[in-house]
Structures are given as C-alpha cells and as structure tokens.
C-alpha positions in Angstrom: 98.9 110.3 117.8 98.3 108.9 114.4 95.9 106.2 113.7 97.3 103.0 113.3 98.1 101.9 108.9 96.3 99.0 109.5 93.1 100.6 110.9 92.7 102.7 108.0 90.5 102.7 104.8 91.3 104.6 101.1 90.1 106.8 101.9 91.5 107.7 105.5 95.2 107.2 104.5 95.0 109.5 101.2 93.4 112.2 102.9 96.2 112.1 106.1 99.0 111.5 103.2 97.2 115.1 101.2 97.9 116.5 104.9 101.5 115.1 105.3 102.4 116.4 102.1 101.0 119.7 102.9 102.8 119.9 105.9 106.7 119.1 104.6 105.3 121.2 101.6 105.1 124.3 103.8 108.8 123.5 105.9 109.6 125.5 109.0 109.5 122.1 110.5 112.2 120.7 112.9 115.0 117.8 111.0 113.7 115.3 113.6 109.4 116.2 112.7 110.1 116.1 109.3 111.8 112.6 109.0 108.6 111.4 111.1 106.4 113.0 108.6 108.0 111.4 105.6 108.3 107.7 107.6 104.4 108.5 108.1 103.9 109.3 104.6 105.5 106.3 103.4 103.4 104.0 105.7 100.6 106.0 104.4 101.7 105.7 100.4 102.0 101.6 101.3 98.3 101.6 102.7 96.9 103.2 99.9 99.2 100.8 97.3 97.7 97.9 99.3 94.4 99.2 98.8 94.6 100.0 95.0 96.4 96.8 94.4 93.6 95.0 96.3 91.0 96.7 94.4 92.9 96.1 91.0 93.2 92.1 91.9 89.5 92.3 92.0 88.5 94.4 88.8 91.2 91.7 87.2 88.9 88.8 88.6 86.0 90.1 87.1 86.5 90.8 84.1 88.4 87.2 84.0 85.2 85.9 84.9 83.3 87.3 82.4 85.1 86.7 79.8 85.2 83.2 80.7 80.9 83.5 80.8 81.3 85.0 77.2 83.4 82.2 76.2 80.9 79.6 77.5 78.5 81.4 75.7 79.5 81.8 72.7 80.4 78.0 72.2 76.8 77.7 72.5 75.9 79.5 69.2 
C-alpha cells in the first residue's frame, strides 16, 4: 500500500508521482486502477505544492529580512 501524503518529503512524493505518471502513461490498466492512480497523483501533486509553497514562504521571508537589514543600513550612511 502507498505511504501515507502526510509522511512524505519532496522528494518522496515527486519521485512516486514520476512513477504514477509512468504508469497511466503506459495504459493497459483496468478503469477502476487507473482512477486510483490519478486520485493518488493528485494527493501526490498537493504534497509537492505544499512543499514548494512552504519552501517559497521561506525564500520570501528572507529576502524580506534582508532587505529590511539593508534598509537599516543604509540609513546609517
């Protein structure tokens, strides 16, 4: 059985989303495995969007913060 979403890293969820994808990719799967593929893809896809957003947020609150140091700085001068 598949690992639970919220159990799983970046990394984890892009490489089983690169295997879902493979997988309806290639067919010769049944209507019924399919839909749970793409209803696993989708959980997978939301994971990774969680992750990047996450990751975003932080790059966002950094480079706030250092601007905000510059700022300080340069008032200084």
């Amino acid at each position: 059985m598949a690992e639970p979403t919220t159990a799983l890293g970046y990394e984890q969820a892009r490489d089983e989303l690169i295997e879902v994808v493979r997988k309806l990719e290639a067919g010769g799967t049944s209507l019924e495995d399919s839909l749970a593929l793409w209803e696993r893809g989708e959980e997978l896809a939301q994971v990774c969007r969680h992750w990047l957003e996450g990751a975003r947020a932080r790059l966002d609150s950094a480079l706030a913060a250092r601007e905000a140091a510059d700022a300080g700085g340069s008032e200084d001068d």
